[in-house]
Structures are given as C-alpha cells and as structure tokens.
N, CA, C and O atoms as a printed pandas DataFrame, in Angstrom:
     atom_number atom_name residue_name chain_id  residue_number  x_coord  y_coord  z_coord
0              1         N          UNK        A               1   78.035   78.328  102.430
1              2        CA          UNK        A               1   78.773   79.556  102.282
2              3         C          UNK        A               1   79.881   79.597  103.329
3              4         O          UNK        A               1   79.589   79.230  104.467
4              5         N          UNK        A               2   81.264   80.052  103.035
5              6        CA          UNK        A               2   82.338   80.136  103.611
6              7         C          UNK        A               2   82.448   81.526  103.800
7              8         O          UNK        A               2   82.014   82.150  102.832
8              9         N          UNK        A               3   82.998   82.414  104.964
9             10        CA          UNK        A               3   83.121   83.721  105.260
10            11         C          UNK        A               3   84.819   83.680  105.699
11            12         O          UNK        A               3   85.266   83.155  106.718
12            13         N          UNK        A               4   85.424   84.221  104.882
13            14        CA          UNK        A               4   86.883   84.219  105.403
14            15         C          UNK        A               4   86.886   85.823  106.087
15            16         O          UNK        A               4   85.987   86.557  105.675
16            17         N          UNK        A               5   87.637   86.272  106.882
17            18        CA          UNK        A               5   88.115   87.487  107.018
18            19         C          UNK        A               5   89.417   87.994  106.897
19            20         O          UNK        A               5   90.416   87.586  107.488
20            21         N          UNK        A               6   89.347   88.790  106.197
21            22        CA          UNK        A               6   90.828   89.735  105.450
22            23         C          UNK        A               6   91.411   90.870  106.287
23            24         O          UNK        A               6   92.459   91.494  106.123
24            25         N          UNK        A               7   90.137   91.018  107.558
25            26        CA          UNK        A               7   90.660   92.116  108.050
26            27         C          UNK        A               7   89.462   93.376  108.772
27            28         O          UNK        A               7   88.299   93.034  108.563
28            29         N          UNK        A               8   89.569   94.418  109.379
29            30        CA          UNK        A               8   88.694   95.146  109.954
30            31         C          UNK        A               8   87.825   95.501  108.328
31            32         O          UNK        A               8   88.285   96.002  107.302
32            33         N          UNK        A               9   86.255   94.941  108.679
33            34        CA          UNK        A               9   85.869   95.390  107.619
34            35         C          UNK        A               9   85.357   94.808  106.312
35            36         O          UNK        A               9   84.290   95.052  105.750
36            37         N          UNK        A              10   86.051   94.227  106.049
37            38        CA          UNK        A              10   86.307   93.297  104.753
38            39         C          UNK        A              10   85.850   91.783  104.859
39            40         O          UNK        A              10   86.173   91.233  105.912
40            41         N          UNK        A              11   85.354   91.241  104.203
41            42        CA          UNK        A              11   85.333   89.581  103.843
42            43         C          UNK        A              11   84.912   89.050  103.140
43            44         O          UNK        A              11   83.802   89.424  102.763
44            45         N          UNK        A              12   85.651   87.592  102.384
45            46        CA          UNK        A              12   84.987   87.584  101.311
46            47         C          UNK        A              12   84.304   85.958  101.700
47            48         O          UNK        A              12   84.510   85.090  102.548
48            49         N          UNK        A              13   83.291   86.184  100.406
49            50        CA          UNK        A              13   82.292   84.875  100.782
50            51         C          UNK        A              13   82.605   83.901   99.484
51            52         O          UNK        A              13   82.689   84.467   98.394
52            53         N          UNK        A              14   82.726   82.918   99.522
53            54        CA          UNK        A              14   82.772   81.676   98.562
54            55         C          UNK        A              14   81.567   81.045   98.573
55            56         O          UNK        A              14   81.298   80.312   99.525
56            57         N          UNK        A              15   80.680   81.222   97.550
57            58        CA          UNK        A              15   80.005   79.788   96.965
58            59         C          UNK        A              15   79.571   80.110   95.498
59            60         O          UNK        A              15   79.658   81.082   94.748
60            61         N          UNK        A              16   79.023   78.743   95.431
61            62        CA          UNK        A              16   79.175   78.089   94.118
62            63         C          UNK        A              16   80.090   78.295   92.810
63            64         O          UNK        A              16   79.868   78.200   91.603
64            65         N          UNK        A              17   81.573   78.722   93.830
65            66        CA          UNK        A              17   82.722   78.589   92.581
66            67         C          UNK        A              17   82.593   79.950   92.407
67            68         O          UNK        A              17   83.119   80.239   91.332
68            69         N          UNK        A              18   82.100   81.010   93.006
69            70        CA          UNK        A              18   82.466   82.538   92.785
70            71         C          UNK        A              18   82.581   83.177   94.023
71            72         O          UNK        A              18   81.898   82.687   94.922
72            73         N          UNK        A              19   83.416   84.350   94.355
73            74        CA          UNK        A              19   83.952   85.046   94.545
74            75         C          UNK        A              19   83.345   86.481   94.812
75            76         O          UNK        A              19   83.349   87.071   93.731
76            77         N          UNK        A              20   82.945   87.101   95.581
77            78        CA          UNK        A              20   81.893   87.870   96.046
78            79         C          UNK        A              20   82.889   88.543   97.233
79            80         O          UNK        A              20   83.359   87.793   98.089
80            81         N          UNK        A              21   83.199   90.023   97.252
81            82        CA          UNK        A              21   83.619   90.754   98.233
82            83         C          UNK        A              21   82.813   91.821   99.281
83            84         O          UNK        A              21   82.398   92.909   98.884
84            85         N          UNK        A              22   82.726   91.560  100.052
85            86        CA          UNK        A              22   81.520   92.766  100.766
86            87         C          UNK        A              22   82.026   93.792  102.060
87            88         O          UNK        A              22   82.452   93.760  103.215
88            89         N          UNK        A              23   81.772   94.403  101.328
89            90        CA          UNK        A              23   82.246   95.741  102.938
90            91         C          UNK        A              23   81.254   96.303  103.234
91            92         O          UNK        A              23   80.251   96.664  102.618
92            93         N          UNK        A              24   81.748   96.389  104.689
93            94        CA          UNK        A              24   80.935   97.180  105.748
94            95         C          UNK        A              24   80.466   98.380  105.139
95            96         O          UNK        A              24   81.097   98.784  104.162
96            97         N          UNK        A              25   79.520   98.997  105.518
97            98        CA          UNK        A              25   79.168  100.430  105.341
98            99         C          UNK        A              25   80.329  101.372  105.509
99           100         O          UNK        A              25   80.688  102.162  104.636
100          101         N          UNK        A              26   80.826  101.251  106.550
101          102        CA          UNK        A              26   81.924  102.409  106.750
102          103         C          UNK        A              26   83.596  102.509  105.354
103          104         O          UNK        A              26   84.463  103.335  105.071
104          105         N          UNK        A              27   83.191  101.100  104.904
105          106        CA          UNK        A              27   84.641  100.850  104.154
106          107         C          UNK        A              27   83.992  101.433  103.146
107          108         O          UNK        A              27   84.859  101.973  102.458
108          109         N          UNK        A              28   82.730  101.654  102.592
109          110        CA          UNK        A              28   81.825  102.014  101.266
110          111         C          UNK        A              28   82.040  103.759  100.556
111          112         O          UNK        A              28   82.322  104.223   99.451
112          113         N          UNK        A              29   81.723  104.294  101.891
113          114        CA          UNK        A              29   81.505  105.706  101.918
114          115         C          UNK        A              29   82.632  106.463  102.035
115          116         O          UNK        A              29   83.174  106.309  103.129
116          117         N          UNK        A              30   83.268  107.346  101.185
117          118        CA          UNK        A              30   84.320  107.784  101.484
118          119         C          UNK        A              30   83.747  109.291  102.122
119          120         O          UNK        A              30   82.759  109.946  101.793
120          121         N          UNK        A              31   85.104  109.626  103.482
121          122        CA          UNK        A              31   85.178  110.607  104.203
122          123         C          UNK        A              31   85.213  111.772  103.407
123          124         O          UNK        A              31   86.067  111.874  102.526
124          125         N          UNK        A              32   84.231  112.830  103.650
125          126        CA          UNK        A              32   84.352  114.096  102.891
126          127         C          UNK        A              32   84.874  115.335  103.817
127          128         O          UNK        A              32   85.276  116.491  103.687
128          129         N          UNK        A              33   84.656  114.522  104.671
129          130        CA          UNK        A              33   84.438  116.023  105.964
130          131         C          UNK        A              33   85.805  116.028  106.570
131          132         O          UNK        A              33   86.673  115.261  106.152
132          133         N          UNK        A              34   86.033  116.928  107.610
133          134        CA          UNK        A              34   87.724  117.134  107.507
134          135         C          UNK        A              34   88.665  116.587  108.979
135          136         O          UNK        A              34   88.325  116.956  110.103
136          137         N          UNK        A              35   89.738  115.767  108.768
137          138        CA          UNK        A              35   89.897  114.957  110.097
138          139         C          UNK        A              35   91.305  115.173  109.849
139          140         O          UNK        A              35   92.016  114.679  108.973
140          141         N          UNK        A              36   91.664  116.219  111.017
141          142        CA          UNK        A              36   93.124  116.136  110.907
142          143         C          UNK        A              36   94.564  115.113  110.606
143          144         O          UNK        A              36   95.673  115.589  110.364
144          145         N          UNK        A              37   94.310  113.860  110.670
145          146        CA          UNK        A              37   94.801  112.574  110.972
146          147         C          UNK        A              37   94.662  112.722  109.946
147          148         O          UNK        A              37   95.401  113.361  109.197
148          149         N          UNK        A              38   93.661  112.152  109.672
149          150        CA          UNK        A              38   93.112  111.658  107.877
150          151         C          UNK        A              38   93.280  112.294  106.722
151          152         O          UNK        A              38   93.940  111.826  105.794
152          153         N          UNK        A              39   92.526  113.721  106.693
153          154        CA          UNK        A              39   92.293  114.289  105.290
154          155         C          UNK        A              39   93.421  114.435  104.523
155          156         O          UNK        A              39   94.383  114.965  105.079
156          157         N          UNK        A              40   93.563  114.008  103.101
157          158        CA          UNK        A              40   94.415  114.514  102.277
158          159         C          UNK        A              40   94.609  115.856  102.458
159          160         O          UNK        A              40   93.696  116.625  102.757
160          161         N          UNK        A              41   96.347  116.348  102.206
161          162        CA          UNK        A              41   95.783  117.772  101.697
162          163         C          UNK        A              41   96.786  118.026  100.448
163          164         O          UNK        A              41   97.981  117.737  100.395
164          165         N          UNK        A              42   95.918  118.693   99.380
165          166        CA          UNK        A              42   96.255  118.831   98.262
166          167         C          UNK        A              42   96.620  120.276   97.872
167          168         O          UNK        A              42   96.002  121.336   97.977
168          169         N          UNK        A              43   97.936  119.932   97.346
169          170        CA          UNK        A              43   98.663  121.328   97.023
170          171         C          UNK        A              43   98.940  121.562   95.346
171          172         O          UNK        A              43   99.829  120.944   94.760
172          173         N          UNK        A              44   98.381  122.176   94.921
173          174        CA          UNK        A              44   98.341  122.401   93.018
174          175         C          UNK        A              44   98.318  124.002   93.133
175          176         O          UNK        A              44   98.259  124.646   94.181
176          177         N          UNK        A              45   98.374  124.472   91.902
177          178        CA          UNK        A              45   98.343  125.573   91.313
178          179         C          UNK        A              45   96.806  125.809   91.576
179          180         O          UNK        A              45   96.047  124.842   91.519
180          181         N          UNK        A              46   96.178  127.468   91.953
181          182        CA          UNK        A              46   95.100  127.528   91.384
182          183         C          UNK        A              46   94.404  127.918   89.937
183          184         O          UNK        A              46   93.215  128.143   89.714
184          185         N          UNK        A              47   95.628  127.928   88.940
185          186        CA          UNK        A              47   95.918  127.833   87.303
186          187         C          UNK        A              47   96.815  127.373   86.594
187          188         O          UNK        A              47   97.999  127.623   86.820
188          189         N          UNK        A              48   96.444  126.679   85.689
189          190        CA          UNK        A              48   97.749  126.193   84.725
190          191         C          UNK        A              48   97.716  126.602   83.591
191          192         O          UNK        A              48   96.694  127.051   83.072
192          193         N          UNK        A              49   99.118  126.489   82.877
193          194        CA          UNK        A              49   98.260  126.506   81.213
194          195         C          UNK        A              49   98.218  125.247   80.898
195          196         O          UNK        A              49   98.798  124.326   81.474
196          197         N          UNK        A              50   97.065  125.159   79.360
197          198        CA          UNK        A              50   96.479  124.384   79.090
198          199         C          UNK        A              50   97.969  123.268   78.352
199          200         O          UNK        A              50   98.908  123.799   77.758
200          201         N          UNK        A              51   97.870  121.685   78.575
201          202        CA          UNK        A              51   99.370  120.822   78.224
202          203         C          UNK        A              51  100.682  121.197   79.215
203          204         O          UNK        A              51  101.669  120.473   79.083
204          205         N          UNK        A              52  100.736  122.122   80.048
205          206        CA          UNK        A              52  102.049  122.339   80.857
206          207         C          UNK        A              52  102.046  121.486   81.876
207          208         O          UNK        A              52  101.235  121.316   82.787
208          209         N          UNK        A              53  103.194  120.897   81.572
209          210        CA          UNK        A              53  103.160  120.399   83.482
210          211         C          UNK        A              53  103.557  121.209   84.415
211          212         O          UNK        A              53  104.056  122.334   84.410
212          213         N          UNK        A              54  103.028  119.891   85.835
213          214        CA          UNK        A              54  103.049  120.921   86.934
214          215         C          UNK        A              54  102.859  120.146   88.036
215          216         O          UNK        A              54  102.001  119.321   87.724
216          217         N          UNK        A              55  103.133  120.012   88.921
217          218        CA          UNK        A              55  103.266  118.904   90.169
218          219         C          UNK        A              55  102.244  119.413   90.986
219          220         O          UNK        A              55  102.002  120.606   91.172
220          221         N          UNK        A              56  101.753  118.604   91.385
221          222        CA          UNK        A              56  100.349  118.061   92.438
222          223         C          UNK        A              56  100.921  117.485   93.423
223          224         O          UNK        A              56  101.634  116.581   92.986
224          225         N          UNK        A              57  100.978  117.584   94.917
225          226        CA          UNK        A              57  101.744  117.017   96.386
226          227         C          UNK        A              57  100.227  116.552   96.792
227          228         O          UNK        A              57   99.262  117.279   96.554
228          229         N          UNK        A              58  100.113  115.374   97.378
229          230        CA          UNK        A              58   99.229  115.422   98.434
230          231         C          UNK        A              58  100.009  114.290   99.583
231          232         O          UNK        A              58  100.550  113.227   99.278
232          233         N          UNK        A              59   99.889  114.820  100.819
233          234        CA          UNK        A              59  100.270  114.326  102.416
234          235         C          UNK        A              59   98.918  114.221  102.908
235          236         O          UNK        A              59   97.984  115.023  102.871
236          237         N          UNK        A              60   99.027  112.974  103.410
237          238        CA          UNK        A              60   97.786  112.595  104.236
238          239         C          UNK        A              60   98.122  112.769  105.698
239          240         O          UNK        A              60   99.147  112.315  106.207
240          241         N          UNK        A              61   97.056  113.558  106.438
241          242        CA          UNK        A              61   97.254  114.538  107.430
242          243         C          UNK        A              61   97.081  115.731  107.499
243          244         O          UNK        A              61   97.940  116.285  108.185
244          245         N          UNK        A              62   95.990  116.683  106.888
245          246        CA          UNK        A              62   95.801  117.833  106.728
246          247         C          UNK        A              62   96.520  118.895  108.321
247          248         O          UNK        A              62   96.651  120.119  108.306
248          249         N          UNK        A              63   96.740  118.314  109.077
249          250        CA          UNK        A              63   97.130  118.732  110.268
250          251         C          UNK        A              63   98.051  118.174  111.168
251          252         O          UNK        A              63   98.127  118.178  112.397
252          253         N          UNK        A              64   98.807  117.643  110.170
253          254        CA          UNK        A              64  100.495  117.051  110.393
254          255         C          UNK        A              64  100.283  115.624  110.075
255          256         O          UNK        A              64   99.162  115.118  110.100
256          257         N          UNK        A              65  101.389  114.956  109.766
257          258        CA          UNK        A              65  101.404  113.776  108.765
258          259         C          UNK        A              65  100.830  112.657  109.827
259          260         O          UNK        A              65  100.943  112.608  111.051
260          261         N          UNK        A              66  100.240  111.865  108.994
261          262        CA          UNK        A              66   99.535  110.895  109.404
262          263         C          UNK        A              66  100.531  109.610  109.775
263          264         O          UNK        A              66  101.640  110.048  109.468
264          265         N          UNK        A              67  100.667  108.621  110.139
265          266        CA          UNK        A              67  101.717  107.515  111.166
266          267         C          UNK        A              67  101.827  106.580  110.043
267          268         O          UNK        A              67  100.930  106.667  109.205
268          269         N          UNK        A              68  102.831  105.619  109.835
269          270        CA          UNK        A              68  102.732  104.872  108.713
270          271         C          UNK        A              68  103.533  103.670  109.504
271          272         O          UNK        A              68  104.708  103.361  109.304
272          273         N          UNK        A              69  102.642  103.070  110.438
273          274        CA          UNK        A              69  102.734  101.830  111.064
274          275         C          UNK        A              69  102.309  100.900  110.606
275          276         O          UNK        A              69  101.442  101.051  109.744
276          277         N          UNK        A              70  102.735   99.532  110.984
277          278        CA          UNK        A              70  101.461   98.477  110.599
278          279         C          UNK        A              70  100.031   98.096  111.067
279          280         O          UNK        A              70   99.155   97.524  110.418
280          281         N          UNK        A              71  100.006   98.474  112.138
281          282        CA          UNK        A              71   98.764   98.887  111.986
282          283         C          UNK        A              71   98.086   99.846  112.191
283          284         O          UNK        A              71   97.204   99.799  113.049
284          285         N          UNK        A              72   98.274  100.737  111.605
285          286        CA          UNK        A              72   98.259  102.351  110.745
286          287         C          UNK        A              72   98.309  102.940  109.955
287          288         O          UNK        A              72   98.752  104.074  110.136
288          289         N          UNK        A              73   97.992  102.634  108.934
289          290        CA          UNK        A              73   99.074  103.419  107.742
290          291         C          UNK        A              73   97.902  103.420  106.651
291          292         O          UNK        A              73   96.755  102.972  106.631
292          293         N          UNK        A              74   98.614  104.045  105.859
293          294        CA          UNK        A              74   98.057  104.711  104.335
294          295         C          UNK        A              74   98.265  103.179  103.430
295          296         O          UNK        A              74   99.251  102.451  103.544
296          297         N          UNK        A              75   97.099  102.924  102.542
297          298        CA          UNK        A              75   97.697  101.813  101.272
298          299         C          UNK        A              75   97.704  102.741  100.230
299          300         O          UNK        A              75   98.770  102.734   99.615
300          301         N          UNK        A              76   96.843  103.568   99.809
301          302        CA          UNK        A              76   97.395  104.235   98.421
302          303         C          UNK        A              76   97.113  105.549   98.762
303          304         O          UNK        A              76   96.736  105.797   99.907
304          305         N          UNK        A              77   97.260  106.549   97.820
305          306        CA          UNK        A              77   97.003  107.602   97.350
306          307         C          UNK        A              77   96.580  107.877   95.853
307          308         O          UNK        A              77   97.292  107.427   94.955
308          309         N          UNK        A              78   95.511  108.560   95.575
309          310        CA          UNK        A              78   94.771  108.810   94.273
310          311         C          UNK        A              78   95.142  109.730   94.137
311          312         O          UNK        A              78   95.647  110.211   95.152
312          313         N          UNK        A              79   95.175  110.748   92.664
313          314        CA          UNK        A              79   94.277  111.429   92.524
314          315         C          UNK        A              79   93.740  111.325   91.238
315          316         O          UNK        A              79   94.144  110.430   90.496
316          317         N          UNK        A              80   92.369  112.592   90.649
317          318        CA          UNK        A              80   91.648  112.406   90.059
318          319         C          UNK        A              80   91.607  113.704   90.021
319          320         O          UNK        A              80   91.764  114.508   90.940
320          321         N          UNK        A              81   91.289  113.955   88.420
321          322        CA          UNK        A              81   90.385  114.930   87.932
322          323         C          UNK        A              81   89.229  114.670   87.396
323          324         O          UNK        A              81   89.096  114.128   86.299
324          325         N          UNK        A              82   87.935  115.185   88.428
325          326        CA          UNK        A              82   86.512  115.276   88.149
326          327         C          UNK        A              82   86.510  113.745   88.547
327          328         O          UNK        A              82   86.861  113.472   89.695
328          329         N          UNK        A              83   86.068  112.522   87.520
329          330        CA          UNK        A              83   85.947  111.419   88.068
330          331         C          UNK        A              83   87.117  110.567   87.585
331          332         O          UNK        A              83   87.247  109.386   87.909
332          333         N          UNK        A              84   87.883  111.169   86.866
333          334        CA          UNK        A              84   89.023  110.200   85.994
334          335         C          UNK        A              84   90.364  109.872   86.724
335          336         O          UNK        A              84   91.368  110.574   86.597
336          337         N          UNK        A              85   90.319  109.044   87.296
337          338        CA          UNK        A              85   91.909  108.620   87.972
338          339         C          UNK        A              85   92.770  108.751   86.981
339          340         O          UNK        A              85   92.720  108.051   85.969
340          341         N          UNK        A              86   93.710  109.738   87.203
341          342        CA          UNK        A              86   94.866  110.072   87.203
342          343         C          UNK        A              86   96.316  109.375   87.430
343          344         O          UNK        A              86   97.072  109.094   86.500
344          345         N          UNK        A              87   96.601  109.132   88.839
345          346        CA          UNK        A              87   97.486  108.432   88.852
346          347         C          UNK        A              87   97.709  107.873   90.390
347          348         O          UNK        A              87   97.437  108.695   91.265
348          349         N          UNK        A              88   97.993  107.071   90.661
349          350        CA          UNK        A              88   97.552  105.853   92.217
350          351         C          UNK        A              88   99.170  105.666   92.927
351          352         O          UNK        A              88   99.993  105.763   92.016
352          353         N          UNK        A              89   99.537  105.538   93.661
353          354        CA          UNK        A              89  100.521  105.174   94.473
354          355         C          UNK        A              89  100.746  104.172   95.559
355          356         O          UNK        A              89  100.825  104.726   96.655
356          357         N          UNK        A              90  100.843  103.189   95.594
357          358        CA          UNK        A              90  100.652  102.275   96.867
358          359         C          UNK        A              90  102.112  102.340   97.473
359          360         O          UNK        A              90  103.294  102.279   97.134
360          361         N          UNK        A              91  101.223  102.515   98.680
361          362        CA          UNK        A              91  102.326  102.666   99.850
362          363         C          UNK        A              91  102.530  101.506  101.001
363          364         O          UNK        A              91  101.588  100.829  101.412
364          365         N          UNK        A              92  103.672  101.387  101.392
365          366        CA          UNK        A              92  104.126  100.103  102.032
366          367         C          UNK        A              92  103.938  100.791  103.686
367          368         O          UNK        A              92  104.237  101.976  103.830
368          369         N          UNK        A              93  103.637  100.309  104.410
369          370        CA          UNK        A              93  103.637  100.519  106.145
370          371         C          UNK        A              93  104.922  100.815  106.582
371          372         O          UNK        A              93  105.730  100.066  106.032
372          373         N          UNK        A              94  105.250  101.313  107.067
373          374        CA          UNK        A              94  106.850  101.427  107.832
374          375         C          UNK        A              94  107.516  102.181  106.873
375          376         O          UNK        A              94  107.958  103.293  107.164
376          377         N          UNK        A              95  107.692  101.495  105.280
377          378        CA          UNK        A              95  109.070  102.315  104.519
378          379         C          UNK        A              95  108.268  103.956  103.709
379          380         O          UNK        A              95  108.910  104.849  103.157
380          381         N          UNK        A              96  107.385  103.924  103.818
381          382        CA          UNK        A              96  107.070  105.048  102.918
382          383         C          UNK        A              96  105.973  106.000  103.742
383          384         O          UNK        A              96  105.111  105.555  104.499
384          385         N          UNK        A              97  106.188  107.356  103.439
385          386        CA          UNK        A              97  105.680  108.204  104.173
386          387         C          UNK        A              97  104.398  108.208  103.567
387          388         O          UNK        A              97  104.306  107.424  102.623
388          389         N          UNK        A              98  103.282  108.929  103.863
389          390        CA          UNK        A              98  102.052  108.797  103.385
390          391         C          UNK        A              98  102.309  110.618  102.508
391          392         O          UNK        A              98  101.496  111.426  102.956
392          393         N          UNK        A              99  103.058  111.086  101.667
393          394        CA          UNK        A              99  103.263  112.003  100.622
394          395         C          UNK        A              99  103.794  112.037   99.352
395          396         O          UNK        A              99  104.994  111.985   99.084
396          397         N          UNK        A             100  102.834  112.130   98.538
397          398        CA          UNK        A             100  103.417  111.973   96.958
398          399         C          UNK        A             100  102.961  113.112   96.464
399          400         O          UNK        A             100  102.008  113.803   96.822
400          401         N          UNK        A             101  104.144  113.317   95.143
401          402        CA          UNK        A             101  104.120  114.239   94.404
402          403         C          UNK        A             101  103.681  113.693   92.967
403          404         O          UNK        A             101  104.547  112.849   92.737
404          405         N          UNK        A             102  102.901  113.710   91.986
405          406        CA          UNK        A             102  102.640  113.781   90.723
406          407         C          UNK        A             102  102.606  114.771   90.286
407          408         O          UNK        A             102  102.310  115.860   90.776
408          409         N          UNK        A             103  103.180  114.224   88.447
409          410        CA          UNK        A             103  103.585  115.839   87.693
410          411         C          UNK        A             103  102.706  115.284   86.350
411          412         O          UNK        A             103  102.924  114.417   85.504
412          413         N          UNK        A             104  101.612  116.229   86.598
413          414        CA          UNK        A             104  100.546  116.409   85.090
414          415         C          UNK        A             104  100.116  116.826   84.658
415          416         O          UNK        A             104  100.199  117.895   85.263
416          417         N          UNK        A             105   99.155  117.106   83.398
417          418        CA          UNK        A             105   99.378  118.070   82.605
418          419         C          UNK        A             105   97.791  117.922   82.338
419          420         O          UNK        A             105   97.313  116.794   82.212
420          421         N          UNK        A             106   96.831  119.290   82.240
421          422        CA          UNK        A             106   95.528  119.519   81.763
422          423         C          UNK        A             106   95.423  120.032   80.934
423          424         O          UNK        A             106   96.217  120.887   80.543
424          425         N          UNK        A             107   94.291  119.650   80.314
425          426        CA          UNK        A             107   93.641  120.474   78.734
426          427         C          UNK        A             107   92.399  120.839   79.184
427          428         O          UNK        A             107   91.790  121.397   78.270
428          429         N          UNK        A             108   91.473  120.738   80.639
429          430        CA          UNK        A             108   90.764  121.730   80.654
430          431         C          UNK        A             108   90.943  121.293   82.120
431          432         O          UNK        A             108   91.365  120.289   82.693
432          433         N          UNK        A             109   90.115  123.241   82.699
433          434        CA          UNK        A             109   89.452  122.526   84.238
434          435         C          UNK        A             109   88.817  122.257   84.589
435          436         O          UNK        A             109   87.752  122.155   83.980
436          437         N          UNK        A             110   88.995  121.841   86.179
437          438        CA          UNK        A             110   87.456  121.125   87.045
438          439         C          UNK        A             110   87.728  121.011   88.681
439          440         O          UNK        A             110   87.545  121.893   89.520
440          441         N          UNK        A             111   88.179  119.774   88.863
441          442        CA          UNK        A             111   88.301  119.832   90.324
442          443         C          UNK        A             111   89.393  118.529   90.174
443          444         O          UNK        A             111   89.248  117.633   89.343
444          445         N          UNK        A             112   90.339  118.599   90.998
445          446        CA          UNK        A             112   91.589  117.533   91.364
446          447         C          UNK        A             112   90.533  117.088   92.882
447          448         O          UNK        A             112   89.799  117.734   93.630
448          449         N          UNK        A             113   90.886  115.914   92.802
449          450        CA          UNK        A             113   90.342  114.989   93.865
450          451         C          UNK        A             113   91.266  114.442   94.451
451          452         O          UNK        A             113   91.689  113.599   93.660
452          453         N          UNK        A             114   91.826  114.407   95.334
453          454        CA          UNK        A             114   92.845  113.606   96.321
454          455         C          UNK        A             114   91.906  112.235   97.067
455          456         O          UNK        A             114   90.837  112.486   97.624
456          457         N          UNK        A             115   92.332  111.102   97.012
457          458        CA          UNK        A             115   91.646  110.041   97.605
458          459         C          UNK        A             115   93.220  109.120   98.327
459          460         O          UNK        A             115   94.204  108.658   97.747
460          461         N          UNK        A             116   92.813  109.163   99.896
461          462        CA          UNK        A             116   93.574  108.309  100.890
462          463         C          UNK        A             116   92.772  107.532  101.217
463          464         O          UNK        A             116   91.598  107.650  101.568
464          465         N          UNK        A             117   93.913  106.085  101.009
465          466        CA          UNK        A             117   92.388  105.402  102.400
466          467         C          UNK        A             117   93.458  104.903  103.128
467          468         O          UNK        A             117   94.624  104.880  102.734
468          469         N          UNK        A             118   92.876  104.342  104.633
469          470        CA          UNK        A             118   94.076  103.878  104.892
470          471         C          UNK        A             118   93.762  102.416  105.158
471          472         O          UNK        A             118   93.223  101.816  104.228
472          473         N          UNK        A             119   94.050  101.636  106.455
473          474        CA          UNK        A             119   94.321  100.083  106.519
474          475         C          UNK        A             119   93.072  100.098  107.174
475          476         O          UNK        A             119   92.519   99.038  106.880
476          477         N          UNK        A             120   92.318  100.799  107.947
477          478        CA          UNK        A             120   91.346  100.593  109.232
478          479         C          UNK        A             120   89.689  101.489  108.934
479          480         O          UNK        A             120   88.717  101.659  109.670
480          481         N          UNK        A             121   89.916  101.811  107.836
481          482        CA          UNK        A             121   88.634  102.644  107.577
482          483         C          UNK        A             121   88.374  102.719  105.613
483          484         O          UNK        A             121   88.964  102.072  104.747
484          485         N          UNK        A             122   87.317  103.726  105.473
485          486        CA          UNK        A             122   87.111  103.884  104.551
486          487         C          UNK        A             122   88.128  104.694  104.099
487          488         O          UNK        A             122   89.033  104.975  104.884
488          489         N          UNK        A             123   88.144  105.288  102.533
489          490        CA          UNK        A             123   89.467  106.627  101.967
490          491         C          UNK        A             123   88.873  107.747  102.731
491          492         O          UNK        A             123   87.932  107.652  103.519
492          493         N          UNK        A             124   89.342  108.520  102.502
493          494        CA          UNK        A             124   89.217  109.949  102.710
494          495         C          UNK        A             124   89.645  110.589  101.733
495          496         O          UNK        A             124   90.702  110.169  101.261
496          497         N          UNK        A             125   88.965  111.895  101.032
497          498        CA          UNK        A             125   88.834  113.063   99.926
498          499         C          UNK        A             125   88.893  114.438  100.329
499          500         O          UNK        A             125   88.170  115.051  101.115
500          501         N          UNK        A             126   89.907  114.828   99.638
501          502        CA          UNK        A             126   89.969  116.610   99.544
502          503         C          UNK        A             126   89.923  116.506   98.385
503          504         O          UNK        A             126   90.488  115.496   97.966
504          505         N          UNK        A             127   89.152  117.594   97.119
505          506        CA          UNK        A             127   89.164  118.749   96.017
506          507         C          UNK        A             127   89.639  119.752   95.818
507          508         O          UNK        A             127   89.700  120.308   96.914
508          509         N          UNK        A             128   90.026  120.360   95.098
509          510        CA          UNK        A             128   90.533  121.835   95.082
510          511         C          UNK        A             128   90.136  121.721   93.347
511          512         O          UNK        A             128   90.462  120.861   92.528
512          513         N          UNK        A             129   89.180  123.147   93.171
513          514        CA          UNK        A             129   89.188  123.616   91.978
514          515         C          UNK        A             129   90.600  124.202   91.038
515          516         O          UNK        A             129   91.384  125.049   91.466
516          517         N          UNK        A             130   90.688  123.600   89.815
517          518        CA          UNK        A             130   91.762  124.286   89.186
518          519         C          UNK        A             130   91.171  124.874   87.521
519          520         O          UNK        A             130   90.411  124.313   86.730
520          521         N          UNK        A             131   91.681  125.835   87.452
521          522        CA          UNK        A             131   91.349  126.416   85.893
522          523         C          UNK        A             131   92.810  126.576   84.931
523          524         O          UNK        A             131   93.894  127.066   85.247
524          525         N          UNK        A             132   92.390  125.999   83.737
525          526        CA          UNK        A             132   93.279  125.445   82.525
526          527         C          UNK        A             132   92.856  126.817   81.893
527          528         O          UNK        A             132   91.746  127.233   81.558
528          529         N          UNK        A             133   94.331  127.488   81.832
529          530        CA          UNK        A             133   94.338  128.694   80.905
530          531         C          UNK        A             133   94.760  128.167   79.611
531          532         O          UNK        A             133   95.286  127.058   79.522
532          533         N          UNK        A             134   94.498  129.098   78.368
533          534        CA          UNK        A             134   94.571  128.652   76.842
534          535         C          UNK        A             134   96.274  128.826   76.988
535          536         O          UNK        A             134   97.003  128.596   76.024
C-alpha cells in the first residue's frame, strides 16, 4: 500500500489498481455550530411565491468576511434545499471573494442549506427556513 498526501487531512491510498480516498474525522463532519470566521451566512426571503425567482447571497464569515489566501480560503460554496444541491460555486484563492449570489426558483418549502468548506478543515452549514406561497 502507497499513502500519498494531498494535503491537511486528506490521502489517498493505492492498491491493487484502485483508488480509495480517506479523511480524517474532522474533514467528515460538517460544522453546525457557529464560528465567526467560518459560518456561512445566508440571506433569502423568509417567503416566496411558488416558480418566482429570487436571489439567495451567502458570504462566508457570519461576522465579517472570511480571508481568501492560499493558505486560507474558501473552495466552494453550496447551497441546498432540504438535501438537494442546488447550485455549487468553486472559488479560486486570491481572485475571488468567498460571496455568491444565486437566483432560484421553489415549488415548495423547507430549509435552504448553505455549505462552505474551506482548504484546512471540514465545510461549515447555516439553514434558514423558507415558505413557498401558492
């Protein structure tokens, strides 16, 4: 067995001609609880109507924007309604701020899920309930 490392966290193992990725515990579990640095924060309507669009912001940094160094920074941004990814953003270190806007449209409600992760840890998650008017 060969153990390469990719990085804090991460490595993958080679044998017998397959390909096997394993993370640490900490890369597994995503952050629920609230870390100024870290937490997404997600800005939506608390109603829509049902097919309208409507833009969704989330900035990672619930308590001022998070650093987008190289070794620092945000790789994507999610989000999700309930468990269904929505729509993903990968972000580059240095050129792009860790804030995106998506514009989408529901036919019912539930909960929008914001998912950050960044280069050095597991993602991190904020929710916010939204209700789809007729």
């Amino acid at each position: 067995m060969l153990f390469l490392c990719l990085g804090p966290g991460v490595a993958r193992v080679h044998a017998a001609g397959e390909q096997a990725e394993q993370f640490t515990p900490e890369y597994r579990q995503l952050h629920t609880t609230y870390d100024a640095k870290h937490s997404p924060k997600l800005v939506a309507p608390d109603s829509v109507r049902r097919g309208e669009w409507f833009n969704v912001t989330i900035s990672v940094g619930a308590g001022g924007q998070h650093p987008s160094l190289p070794e620092h920074s945000i790789r994507y941004i999610a989000l999700y309604k309930d468990t269904v990814e929505i729509e993903r953003a990968y972000l580059h270190p240095v050129y792009s701020a860790p804030t995106v806007t998506f514009t989408i449209a529901l036919d019912e409600g539930g909960s929008l899920r914001a998912i950050a992760e960044p280069n050095h840890s597991a993602a991190w998650e904020t929710s916010k309930k939204i209700e789809v008017l007729p």
